[in-house]
C-alpha positions, 0 to 999 in steps of 0.5 A: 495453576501455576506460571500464569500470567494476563500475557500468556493469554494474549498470546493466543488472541492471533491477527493474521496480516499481509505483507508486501514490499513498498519501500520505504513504508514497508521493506521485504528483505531476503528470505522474506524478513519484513521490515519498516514502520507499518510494521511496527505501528500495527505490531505495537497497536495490536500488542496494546490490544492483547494481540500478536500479529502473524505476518505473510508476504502476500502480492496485493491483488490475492490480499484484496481478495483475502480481505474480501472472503476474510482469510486475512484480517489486516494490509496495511496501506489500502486505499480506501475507496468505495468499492472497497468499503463493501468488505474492509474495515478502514482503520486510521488513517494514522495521517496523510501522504502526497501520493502523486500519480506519476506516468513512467515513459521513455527519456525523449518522451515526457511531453507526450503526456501533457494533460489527462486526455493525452492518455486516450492515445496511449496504452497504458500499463497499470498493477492489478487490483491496484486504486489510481484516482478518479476519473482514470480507474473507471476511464474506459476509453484508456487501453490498459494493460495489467500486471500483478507486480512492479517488475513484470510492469518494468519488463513489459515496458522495456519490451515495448509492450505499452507506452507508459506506466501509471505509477502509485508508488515511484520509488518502488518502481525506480528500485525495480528499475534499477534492479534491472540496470535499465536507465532509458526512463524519465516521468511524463510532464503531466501527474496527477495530485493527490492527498492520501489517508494512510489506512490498515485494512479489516476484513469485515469477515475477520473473526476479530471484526468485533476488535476495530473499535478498540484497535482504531481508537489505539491507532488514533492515540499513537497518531495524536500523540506522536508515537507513530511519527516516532516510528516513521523516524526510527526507520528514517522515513518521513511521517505521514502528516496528521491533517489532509 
């Protein structure tokens, strides 16, 4: 045989992964061209391992489910939490970010929120499937209200469906804010704290479950030894830290 070579082979050895836009980390650009260091991390860690990486724009609630039932193999950016560790691999974390829980409310209105027990009298909206903190996700004296995305939140505020908006990713809401040239917004006195592992999920159900060791050991060396702050900084975002 001729024209063979060690690469042609890796080729065929194929992960599926799911793609969403939160921005800055992960960028999904017109006709869906994806973008960012997340992106490029797990690209060059899978390529290291003999894997190319298909992606997909997927909303994450289906991407939680494909995780579950193992028709996707890898999402970047899963939180890890107890309930998913039934089903997902947690491959990282390639380092730790601030992921303060911020509650979106109308300017006039940030003191209506001042301490965690004010949410009690409040509706609140929250995404889908989405992982805030602890007490809040179980707290089921809290109305809630739910949506699949950003922007079906941002309109559903604006129409005066709910108060406020637990945020987990306040940039990608103010961008979907400004989208739709709304500015009667402001953030609510009181948020909630929190150090977060930067994760890639595996599907426990993935045909290639067996490869988490190698690829997990492959994204702890590009952490240690500063390739994944390298590419944070091609993108101009800022590294996640590699201690909590």
């Amino acid at each position: 045989m001729t024209g063979w070579t060690p690469w042609a082979a890796a080729e065929e050895k194929l992960l599926k992964a799911d793609y969403r836009p939160r921005p800055p980390e992960m960028i999904v650009g017109e006709g869906e061209q994806i973008s960012g260091p997340l992106k490029d991390i797990l690209d060059e860690a899978a390529a290291r391992n003999g894997f190319r990486v298909e992606w997909h724009v997927v909303p994450f609630p289906k991407s939680l489910h494909d995780l579950e039932v193992g028709s996707v193999d890898l999402v970047p950016r899963v939180i890890r939490t107890t309930d998913r560790e039934n089903f997902v691999q947690f491959l990282g974390p390639i380092g730790y970010q601030d992921k303060d829980i911020h509650f979106l409310v109308h300017k006039g209105q940030e003191s209506r929120i001042r301490v965690y027990e004010d949410l009690h009298s409040l509706v609140v909206g929250v995404k889908l499937k989405t992982a805030y903190f602890d007490p809040f996700d179980g707290d089921k004296a809290i109305r809630k209200e739910t949506s699949s995305d950003d922007s079906s939140l941002a309109r559903m505020f604006i129409g005066g469906r709910f108060e406020t908006i637990a945020l987990l990713d306040r940039p990608a809401m103010e961008g979907v804010l400004a989208g739709l040239d709304f500015k009667d917004y402001a953030f609510a006195d009181y948020h909630f704290h929190q150090k977060i592992g930067n994760f890639y999920g595996m599907s426990k159900k993935s045909p290639h479950a067996a490869s988490f060791p190698a690829l997990n050991a492959t994204l702890a060396e590009m952490s240690a030894s500063g390739r994944v702050t390298e590419l944070y900084k091609i993108h101009s975002v800022d590294p996640p830290i590699l201690n909590p």
